[in-house]
N, C-alpha and C positions, 0 to 999 in steps of 0.2 A: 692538097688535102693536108691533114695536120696529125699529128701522132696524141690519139687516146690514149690514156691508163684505165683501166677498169680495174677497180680494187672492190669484189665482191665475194662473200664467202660461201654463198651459195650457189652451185654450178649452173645448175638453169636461168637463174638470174642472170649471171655472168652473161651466159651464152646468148639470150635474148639480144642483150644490149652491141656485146661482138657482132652478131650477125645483123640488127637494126643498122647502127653503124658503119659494119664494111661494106654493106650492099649499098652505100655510099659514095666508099672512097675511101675513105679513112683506115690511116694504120694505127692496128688495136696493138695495145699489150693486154697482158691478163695477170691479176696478181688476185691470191686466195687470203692473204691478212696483211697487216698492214708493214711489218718488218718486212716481207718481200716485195712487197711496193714500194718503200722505201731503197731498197737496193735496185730496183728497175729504172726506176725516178731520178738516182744519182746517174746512174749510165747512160739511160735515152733521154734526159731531158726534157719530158714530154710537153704538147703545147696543151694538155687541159687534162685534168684527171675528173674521175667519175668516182665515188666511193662510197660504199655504205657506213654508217654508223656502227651498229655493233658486230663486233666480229671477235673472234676469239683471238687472244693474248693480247695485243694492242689493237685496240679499236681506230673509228674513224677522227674522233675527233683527236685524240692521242699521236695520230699519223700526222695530221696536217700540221701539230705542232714542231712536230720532230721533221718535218720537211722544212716548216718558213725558216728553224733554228740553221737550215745549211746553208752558210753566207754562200758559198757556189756556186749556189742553184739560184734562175731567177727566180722570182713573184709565179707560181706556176696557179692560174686558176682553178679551184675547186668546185664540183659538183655534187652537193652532198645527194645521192639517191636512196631516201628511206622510208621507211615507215612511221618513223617517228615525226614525223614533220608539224603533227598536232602539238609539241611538246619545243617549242625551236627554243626555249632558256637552255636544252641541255646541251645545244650546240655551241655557245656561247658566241655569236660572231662578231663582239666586240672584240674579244682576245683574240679575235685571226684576224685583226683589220679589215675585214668587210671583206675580203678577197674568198668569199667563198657566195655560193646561192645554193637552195634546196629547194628538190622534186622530191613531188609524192610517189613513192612506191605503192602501187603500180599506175603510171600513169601512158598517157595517148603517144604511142610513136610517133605522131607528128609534133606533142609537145615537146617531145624529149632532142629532138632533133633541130626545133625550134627553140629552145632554149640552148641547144649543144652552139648553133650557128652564132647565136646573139654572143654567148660567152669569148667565141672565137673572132668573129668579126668586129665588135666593138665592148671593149671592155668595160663593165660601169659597177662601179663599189657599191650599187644598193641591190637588194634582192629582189629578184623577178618576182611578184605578186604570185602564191600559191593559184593553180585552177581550183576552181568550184571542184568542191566534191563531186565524182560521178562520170568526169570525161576521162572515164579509162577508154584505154584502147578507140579511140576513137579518131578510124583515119581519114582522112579526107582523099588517098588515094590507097589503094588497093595492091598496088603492084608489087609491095614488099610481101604480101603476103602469100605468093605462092611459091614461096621457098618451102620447102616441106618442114626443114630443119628452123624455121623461125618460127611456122604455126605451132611444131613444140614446142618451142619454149615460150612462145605466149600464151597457149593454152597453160603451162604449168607454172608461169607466172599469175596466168591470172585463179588458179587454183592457192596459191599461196596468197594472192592479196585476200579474197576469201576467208581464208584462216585469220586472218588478222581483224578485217572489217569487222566493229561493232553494234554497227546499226541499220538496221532492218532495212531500210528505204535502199539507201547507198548498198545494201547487200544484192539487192532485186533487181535495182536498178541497173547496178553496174552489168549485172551478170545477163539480163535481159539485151544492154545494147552491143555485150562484148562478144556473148555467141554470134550475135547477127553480124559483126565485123568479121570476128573469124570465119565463119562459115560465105560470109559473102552473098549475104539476101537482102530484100531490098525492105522488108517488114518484120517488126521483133514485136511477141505481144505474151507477158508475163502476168498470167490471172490468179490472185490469191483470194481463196474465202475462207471467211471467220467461221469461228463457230455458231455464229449465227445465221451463217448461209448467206451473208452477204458478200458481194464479188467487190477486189481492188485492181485495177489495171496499170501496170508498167510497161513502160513502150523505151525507156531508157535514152526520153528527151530532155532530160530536166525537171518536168514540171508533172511525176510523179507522187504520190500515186493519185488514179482517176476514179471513179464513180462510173464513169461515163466510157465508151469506148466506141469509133466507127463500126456500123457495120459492116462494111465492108471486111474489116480485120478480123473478125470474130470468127473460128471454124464452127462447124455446124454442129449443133444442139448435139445429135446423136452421136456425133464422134467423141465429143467431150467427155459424153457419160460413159463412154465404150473405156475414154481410156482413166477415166478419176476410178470407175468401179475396178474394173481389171488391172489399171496399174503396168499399164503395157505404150509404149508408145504406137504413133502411126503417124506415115508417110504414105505422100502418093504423088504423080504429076496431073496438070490439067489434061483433058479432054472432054469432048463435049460428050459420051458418053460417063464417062466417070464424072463429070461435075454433076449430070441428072441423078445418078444415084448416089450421090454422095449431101448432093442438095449444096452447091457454089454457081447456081444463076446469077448473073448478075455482077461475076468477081471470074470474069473472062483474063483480066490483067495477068493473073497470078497465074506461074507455070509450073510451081512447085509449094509442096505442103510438110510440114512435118508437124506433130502436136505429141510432145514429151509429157508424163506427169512430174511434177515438183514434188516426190512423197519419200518420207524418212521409214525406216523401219514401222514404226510406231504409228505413221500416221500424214494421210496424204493431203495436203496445205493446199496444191491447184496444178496449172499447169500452164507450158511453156508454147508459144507458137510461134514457128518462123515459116516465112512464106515468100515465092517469088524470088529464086535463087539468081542472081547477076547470070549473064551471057545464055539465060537459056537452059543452065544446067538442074541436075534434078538432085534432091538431097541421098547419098551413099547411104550404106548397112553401116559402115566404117565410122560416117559423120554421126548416126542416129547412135551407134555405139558411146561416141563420144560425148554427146550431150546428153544423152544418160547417165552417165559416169560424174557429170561436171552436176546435172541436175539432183542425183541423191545426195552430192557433194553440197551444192548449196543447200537442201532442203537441212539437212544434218547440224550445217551454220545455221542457218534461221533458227531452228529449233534448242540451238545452245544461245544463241543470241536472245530467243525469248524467257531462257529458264534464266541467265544470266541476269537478264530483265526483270523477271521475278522476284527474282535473288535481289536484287538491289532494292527494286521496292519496297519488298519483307524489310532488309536493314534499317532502309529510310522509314517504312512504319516504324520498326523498331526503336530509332533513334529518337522520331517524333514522339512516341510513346515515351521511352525515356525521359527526352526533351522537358514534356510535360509533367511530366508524374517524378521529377528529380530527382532519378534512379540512376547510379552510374552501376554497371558491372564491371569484375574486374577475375584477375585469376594470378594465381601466386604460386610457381615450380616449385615442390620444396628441395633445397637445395643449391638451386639457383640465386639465390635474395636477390630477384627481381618481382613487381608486381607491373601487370600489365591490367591496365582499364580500359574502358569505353567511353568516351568524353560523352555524356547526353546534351551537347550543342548542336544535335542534327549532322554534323559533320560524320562522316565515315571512316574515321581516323582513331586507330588504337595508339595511345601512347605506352613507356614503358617510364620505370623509375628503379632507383636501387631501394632496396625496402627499408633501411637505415633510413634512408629520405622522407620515405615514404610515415616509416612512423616519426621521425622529426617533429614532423607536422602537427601530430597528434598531440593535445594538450598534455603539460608535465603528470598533472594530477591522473589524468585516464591511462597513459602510456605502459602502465606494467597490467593494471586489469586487461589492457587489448592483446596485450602479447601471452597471459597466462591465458584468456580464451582459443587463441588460436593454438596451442600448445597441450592446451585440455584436451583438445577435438582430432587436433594431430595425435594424439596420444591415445586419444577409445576411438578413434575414426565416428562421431558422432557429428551431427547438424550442431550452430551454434549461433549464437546471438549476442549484439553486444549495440551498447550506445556509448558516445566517446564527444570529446567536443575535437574539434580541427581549425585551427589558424591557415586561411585561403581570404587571399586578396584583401587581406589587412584590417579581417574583420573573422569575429568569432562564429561557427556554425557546427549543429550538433547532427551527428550523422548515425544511423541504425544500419549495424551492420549485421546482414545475415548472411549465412552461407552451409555449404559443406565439403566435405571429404572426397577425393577421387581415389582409386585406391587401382593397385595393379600387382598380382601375387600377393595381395591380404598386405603390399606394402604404400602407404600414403603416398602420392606422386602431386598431388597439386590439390589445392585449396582455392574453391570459386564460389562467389556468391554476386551481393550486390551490397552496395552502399547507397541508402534513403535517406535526401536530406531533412531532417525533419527539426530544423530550427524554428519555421514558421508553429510548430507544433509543440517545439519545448517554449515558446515567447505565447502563446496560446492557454499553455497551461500555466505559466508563473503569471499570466495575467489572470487566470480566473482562481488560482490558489491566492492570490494577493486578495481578489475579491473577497473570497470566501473566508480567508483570514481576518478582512477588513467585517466582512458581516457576522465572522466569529466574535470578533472583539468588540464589536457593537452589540452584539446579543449578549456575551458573558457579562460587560459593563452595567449593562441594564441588569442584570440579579442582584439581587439582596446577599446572595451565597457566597462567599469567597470561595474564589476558585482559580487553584494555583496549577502550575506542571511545572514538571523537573523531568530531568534526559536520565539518561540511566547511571549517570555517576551523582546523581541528584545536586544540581545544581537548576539553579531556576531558569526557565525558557518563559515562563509565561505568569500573567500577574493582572487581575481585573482591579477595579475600582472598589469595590468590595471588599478585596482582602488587603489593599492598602487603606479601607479605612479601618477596619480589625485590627492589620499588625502598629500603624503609624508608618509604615516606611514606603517609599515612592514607588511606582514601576521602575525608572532609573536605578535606585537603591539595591532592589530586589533584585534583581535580573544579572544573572551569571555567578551568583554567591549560591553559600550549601544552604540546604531549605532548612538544616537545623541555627541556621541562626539569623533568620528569619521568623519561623517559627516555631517558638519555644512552649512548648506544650507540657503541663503536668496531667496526671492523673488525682482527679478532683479527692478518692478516697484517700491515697496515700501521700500526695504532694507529691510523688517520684516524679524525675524527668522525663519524658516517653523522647527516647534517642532515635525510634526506629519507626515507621508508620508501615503496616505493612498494608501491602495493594490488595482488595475488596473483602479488607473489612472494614464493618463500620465500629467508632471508638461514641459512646453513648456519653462517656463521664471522664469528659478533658475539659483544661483550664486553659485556655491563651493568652498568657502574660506575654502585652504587646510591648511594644517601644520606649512608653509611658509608665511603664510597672503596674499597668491597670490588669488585674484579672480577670475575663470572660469568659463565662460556659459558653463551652462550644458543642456542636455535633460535628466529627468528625467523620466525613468516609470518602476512601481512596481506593482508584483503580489503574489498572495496566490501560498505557499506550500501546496498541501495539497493531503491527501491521498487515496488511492481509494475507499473508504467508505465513503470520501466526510472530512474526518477530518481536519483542517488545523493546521499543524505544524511547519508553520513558515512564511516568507515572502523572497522573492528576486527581487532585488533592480537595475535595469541596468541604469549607468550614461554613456551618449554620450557626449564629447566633442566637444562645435559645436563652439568653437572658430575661427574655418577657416572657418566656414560655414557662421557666424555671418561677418565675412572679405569681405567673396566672395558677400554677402549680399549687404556688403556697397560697394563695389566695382561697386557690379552691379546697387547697384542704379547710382553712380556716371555718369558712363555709359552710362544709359538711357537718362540720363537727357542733357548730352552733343548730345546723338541722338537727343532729342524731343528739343533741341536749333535748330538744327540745321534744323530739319523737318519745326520748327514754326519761322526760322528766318526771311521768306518771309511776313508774317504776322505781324510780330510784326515790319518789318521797315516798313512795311502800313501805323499798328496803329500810330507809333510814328511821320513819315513821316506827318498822319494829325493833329496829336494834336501839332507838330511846327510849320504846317501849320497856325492852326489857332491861334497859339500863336502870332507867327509873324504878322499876319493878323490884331489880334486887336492891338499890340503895333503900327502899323502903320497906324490904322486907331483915337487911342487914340493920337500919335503927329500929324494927321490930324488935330481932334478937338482940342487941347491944343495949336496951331500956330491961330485958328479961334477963341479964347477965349471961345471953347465951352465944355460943364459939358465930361469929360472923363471918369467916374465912372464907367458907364455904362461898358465899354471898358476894365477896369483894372478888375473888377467884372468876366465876362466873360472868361477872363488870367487867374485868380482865379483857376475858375471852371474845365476849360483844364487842366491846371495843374496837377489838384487831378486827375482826369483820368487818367493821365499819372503813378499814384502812383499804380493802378491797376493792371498795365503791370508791373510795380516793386515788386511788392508782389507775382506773379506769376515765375517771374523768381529768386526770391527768394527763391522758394517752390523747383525748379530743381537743387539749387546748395547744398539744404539737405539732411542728408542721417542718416544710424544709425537707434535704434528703437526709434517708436513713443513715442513722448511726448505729450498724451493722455487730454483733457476736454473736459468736457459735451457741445457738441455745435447742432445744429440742420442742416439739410442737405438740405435743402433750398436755402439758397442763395451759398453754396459752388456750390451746383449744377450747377445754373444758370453762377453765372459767371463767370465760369471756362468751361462751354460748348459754351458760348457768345464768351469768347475769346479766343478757338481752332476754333470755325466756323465763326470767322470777317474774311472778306473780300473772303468767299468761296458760291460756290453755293447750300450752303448746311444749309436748316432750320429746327431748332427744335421745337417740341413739346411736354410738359411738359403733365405728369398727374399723381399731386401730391399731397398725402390725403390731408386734412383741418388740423387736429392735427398730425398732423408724431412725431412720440418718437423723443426724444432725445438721441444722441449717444455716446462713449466715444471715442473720435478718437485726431488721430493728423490732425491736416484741413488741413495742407503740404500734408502729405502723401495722403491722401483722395483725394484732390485735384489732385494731381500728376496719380492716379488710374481714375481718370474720363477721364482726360487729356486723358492718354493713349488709353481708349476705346472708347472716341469719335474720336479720331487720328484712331484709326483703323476703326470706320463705315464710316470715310469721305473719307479713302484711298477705301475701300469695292465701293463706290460710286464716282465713276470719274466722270459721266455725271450730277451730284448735286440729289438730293431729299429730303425727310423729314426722320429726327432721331426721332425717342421716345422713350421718357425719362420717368417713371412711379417709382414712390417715393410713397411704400405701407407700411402700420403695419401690421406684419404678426405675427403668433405664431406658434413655434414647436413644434408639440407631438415628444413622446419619438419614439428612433428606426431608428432614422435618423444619417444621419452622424452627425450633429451637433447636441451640447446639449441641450434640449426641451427648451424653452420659448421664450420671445419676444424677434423681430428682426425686423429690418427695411430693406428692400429689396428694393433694386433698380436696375431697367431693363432699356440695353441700347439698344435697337433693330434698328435696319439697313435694308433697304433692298436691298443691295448690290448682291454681284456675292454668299456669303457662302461660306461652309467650306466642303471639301467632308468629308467623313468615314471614311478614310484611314486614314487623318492625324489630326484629331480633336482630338485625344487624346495625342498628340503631343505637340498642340500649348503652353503648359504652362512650356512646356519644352526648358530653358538657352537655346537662343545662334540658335534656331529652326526657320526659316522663309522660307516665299517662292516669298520673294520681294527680286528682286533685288540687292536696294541699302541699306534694312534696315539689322539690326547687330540682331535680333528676342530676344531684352530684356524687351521688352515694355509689353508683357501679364504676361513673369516670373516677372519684378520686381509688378507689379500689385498683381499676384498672390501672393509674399514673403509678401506685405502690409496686403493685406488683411490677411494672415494666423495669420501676429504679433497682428493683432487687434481682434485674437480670431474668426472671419468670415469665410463665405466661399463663393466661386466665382466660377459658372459653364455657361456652355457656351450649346446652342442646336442651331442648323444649319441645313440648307437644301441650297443646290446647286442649284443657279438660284431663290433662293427666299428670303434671307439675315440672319443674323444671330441673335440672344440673348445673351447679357451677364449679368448675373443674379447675384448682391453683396449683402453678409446678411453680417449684422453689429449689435454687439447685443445692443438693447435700453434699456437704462438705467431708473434706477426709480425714478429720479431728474426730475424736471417741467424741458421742455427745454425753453430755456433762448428764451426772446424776442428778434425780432431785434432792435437794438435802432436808434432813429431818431436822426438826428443830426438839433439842434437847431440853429437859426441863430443871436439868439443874447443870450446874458449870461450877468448874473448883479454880481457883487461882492458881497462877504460877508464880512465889512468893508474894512478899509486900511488895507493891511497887508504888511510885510517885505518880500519879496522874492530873495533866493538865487539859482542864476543860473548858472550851472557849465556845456559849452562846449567848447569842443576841436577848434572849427570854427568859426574863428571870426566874419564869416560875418553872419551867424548863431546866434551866440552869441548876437553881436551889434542889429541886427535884432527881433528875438525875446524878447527882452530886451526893446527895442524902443516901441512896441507892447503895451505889457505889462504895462508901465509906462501908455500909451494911455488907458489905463482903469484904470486906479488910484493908481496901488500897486506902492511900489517902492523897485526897481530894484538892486541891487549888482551883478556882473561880476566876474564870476572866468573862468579859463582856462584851469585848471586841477587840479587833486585830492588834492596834497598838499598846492596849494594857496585855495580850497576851506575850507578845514579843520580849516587853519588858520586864514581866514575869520571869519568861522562860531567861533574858540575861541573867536575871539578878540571881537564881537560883544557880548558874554554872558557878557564876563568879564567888557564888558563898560555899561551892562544892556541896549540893544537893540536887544533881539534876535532876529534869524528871524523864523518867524513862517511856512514855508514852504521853504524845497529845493529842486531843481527840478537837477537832477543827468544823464548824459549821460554815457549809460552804457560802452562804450568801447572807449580809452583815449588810442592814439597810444602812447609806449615811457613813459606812464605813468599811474597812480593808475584810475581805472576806476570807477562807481558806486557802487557795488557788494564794491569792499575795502574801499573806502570813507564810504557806509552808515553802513558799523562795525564800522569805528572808530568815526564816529558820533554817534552813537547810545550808545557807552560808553561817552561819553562827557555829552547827555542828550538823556537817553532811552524812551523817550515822541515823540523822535523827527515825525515833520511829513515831507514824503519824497515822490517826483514823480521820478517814474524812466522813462529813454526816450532811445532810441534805433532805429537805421534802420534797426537791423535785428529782424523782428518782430517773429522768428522761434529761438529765443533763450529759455532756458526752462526757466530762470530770467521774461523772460515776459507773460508770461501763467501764473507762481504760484509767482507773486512779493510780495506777503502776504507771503508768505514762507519764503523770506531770507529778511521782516522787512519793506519794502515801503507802504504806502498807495495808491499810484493811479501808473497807465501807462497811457504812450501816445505814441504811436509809430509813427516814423518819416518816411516819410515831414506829417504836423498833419496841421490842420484848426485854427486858432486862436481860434473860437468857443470850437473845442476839447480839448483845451490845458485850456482854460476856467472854462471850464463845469466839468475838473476834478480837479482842481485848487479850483472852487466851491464845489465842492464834499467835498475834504480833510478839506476842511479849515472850513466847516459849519457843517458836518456830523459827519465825521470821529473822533471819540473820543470826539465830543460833548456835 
């Protein structure tokens, strides 16, 4: 016989294998780790060792190293006995030269024994073929087993493989054919039902589990239920009494019965049957004890075997879910800087990383936003969110991280969430924002509109076709420069530069000097980009070109104005009809007196007076032949009203009445235009009223709150009410609509060009009406913060401010001779020019003879030749002191509104009163630079 080592750290292990063994032949050592096996090993030299795997301090594989290392000692063959044996890479039996073989823990005494002989009787360097799972304890002869002290320790060997065994089948099975070895019967029969009441049989031959099972083997119905309900085992032996009530006809064989249940605390799985004990014998209280003991035993493993099963399922959903849905979780210690994830490849493997690593990864641009989130969150213990990009496997991917706080004594301990790959989803949206980019830019292309964007430090991001044909400059050109130089915008009143555009308003009166130096009216209006959080990140800018609109404008005033001749031509050969009337009237009554040698003054006085009346109806039809935008001062709306409603209703049956504050604002308007807007809406309440009545006219201070169409503050409002036929429903929304009428013979321009006035003067003009009761048309004009200007009285006599030199330059000679004549008649004296270059030459020759003259009086338009406007530049270089009247019949030139602008001191607008020509004659020469 040959000297064993057993190196096992478990004592009943041990002892099994001691007692298998000696009851042999064989002389056993016993060593508990592997350091004392090692000193056993060097002393007895044993011819085979036996040895588990793990053991504490030095384990098994650890041993055999540290034994082959003893040159001494022969080649001693090793038995590894473990439970590891599913796992044989971790024994490594390359590194031991092959001089070792492994058995299952727990396996059949007669393999072990059979393998013990092979090892010993013929030595062979490859490894004996593992048994099939399942032949534990399975022995082919019996006689070892009635050692009392062996059935222990295979009973509590086979209680520890149990604990180990993973899998349901090999759990049932094993234990199914192991009782029946132990215990020594000739039939083993292990019934499990599901939850759905159906039955699985184990017999512990292999070719478990069955469906099917003899009947012969099966105990009877009512015992089954006696013991699954009550949870009690039963035994009994044959007799032919007892077999009759028990119900075993037919199963005469069997000498003995026992039927255990298989049931855990929780819950009873089946039950166990052994029948027909060897030699005759009948099953003990002792045995029934035991296999009770072993059966709550197994039921307990099953029962963790299936939650374990569970368990792993659950993961493996989870994973697959994962898997799918490209969700990794992951969880971060704080304090640790380690992060631990869930790889979603279905695998059941946690990896770990250092967090350094970890954020590595993370794109340079995103890596301090991810680290202030988690930092934020760490910081108020709140839930948090973040999208980052991440460099993995040599390609870029965007990941959504969310998560939250764990927290233990109100202190943060770890940070978990999940990370979603959602690149398929950020390449989704850059595909359909490119779209919708590309159908943006297809659609803005296609307007007429320029329309530009700038980021918030205003440089340009965006640039249509449109507004590169406006400015001249490219998209390429435009794009990433400041929009001020780009587009260079004035304000059409003042020329000023508009440096600043600001976001939603609109600019009505801008210039766009583009690339070219070409000037365009534009409409200007701009708004905020901004984002749906309310952010704003940029601006965009739409320019209209209302150059043809600006056309049709003047067109249309032109238009009106040949209608409202033609409307007022009946009137006006009235007016004129009587002021010849009575012109003639006194010339013939003054050579009446002048043949009787009597005072005619009176007479020629009177001619005077008519006269200037007549200049009334001149100024008026002066006002229809203008067109264009307003050329704007501060005037008061007073007398425009009066006598511009006096001289649409002379010679009709139709009287007004005023009701007009005491202080009314003053307005910034063009008096032409305004004029022409009065014109037109008192022409519509006289047509409104065929059979005559009363108009009124009501001239109020009013002020805006916000919220209204116009913008809040003062305005002067004036109402022109009618009580004529009205306007129905249907088409009052109409009337301000070019070209819209429902007379006859009128062309329906007269309330449009109205309405285009008022709009350029920044106002607004609305209209309320009722059918059969007359209409309102209601003008805001906004009032300025200048005192309004007084009316001035015209004096009837004026005194000089000594002699002075006066140089008089018109085109007319009778004109000329005339006011000239005049003039001497109140003391000045007089020099005659006829146009610009005799006046020039005048005024040198006079310096250079040291007589200058001290006022020139300049008519502004000189057919054929240099008119006032070019004479008083080149005067004004000769002697920049100069002082200068300018004169003009067209009182609607912009020279005569702002003649301080281009260098004159005084106006007079023609045909003028000798008085008026006087009075600013007196101004200039006494005042002005005095």
């Amino acid at each position: 016989m040959a000297k064993i080592l057993i190196v096992e750290d478990h004592a009943l292990s041990r002892q099994m294998l001691v007692t298998l063994l000696g009851s042999i032949g064989h002389q056993l050592f016993e060593a508990g780790d592997g350091l004392t096996a090692l000193s056993i090993a060097q002393k007895e030299e044993p011819d085979l060792i036996i040895c588990d795997i793990v053991m504490p301090g030095m384990d098994g594989v650890e041993f055999v190293r540290r034994l082959q290392q003893e040159t001494a000692l022969p080649k001693i063959p090793v038995i590894f006995y473990t439970a590891l044996y599913r796992l044989p890479e971790i024994i490594q039996q390359d590194e031991l030269n092959g001089n070792c073989r492994v058995i299952p823990k727990p396996s059949d005494p007669s393999f072990i024994i059979q393998t013990v002989e092979e090892v010993l009787g013929v030595p062979s360097q490859k490894t004996v073929p593992l048994p099939a799972t399942g032949h534990l304890l399975y022995a082919s002869s019996s006689n070892y087993f009635h050692d009392a002290g062996l059935k222990l320790a295979m009973i509590m060997e086979l209680s520890l493989s149990m604990v180990m065994v993973r899998n349901p089948v090999n759990l049932l099975s094993t234990f199914c054919r192991a009782v029946r070895e132990i215990l020594n019967c000739t039939h083993s029969l292990l019934t499990l039902q599901d939850e759905k009441g159906k039955s699985y049989f184990y017999r512990g031959d292999g070719n478990d589990p069955s469906l099917f099972c003899p009947v012969e083997l099966l105990p009877p119905a009512n015992v089954i239920r006696q013991v699954m309900e009550k949870g009690v085992p039963v035994r009994w032996r044959q007799n032919t009494g007892q077999a009759l009530a028990i119900g075993l006809q037919g199963r005469e064989s069997c000498t003995s019965w026992m039927l255990v249940p298989l049931a855990s605390p929780s819950r009873t799985y089946g039950w166990l049957c052994l029948s027909d004990k060897l030699a005759g014998l009948v099953f003990t209280a002792e045995e029934e004890e035991m296999v009770m003991a072993l059966s709550k035993q197994v039921a307990l493993a099953y029962e963790n075997i299936l939650l374990a099963e569970e368990l792993r399922q659950s993961e493996k959903q989870l994973h697959l879910t994962l898997a799918t849905t490209g969700i990794q979780s992951w969880s971060w210690e704080v304090g640790s800087e380690v992060v631990t994830w869930l790889n979603p490849d279905g695998q059941e493997v946690y990896q770990s990383q250092p967090m350094v690593e970890y954020i590595e990864k993370i794109h340079p641009a995103d890596r301090r936003m991810v680290r202030e989130k988690l930092e934020q969150a760490m910081a108020n213990g709140q839930n948090f969110e973040v999208e980052f990009r991440i460099r993995q496997e040599n390609r870029e991917r965007w990941l959504l991280a969310k998560g939250f706080v764990c927290k233990e004594n109100d202190q943060v301990v770890k940070l978990m969430g999940i990370n979603v790959d959602i690149t398929e989803r950020k390449r989704m949206e850059e595909e359909n924002l490119a779209s919708e980019r590309e159908l943006l830019r297809v659609t803005l292309n296609s307007l007429t509109e320029g329309v530009v964007a700038t980021d918030n430090k205003g440089r340009m991001i965006f640039f249509n076709e449109a507004a590169s044909r406006l400015t001249g400059y490219t998209e390429a050109e435009a794009l990433g420069r400041p929009v001020q130089e780009i587009l260079y915008l004035l304000n059409d009143r003042t020329s000023e530069p508009i440096t600043m555009i600001e976001p939603g308003v609109s600019y009505k009166n801008h210039i766009l000097v583009n690339r070219n130096l070409r000037e365009i009216p534009v409409f200007v209006e701009s708004s905020p980009i901004k984002l749906q959080n309310g952010k704003r990140i940029g601006t965009v800018t739409v320019l209209l070109d209302i150059s043809e609109q600006r056309q049709a404008e003047r067109e249309l005033l032109k238009t009106e104005k040949l209608e409202s001749l033609g409307v007022l031509a009946a009137g006006i050969a009235h007016d004129f009809n009587n002021i010849l009337t009575a012109i003639i009237s006194n010339i013939q009554l003054a050579a009446f007196y002048f043949d009787r040698n009597e005072d005619i003054r009176p007479s020629l006085r009177e001619i005077v007076e008519i006269a200037h009346k007549a200049t009334g109806l001149t100024k008026q039809l002066l006002t229809f032949a203008k067109g264009g935008a307003p050329i704007k001062k501060d005037a008061t709306l007073i007398g425009l009203i009066k006598d511009t409603t006096e001289f649409v209703l002379s010679g009709s049956k139709i009287k007004a009445h005023y009701q007009i504050a005491e202080h009314l604002w003053a307005v910034s308007i063009d008096e032409g235009q305004i004029s022409q807007v009065i014109h037109n809406l008192v022409i519509n309440a006289k047509q409104a009223m065929p059979n005559g009545g009363i108009i009124e006219i009501i001239a109020e201070n009013v002020e805006i709150p916000p919220g209204g169409k116009l913008k809040p503050g003062k305005y002067v409002k004036v109402t022109i009410k009618d009580h004529g036929i009205g306007i129905s429903s249907d088409i009052i929304d109409k009337i301000f609509d070019p070209f819209f009428t429902t007379k006859e013979t009128g062309n329906g321009l007269g309330l449009a060009t109205a309405f285009s006035i008022i709009r350029q003067h920044d106002g607004e003009i609305e209209v309320e009406s009722q059918v059969g009761v007359g209409s309102s048309f209601m003008i805001y004009l906004p009032a300025t913060t200048t005192v309004a200007p007084q009316e001035e009285t015209v004096r009837e006599t004026a005194t000089t401010c000594a002699d002075a030199r006066i140089l008089l330059m018109d085109d007319e000679f009778n004109i000329r001779n005339a006011v000239g004549s005049l003039l001497q008649s109140y003391g000045y004296e007089i020099v005659l020019a006829g146009d610009g270059q005799e006046t020039i030459e005048t005024f040198t020759r006079a310096r250079q003879e040291g007589r200058p003259f001290d006022v020139v009086v300049l008519d502004l338009t000189i057919p054929g030749g240099m008119g006032g406007l070019e004479v008083i530049d080149h005067l004004r270089r000769i002697n920049p002191e100069i002082k200068a009247i300018v004169s003009s019949g067209y009182a609607d030139d912009p020279i005569m509104a702002e003649y301080k602008k281009y260098g004159f001191s005084g106006v007079v607008s023609k045909p003028y009163k000798i008085d008026e020509l006087l009075e600013v004659l007196q101004h200039v020469l006494c005042r002005v630079g005095a």
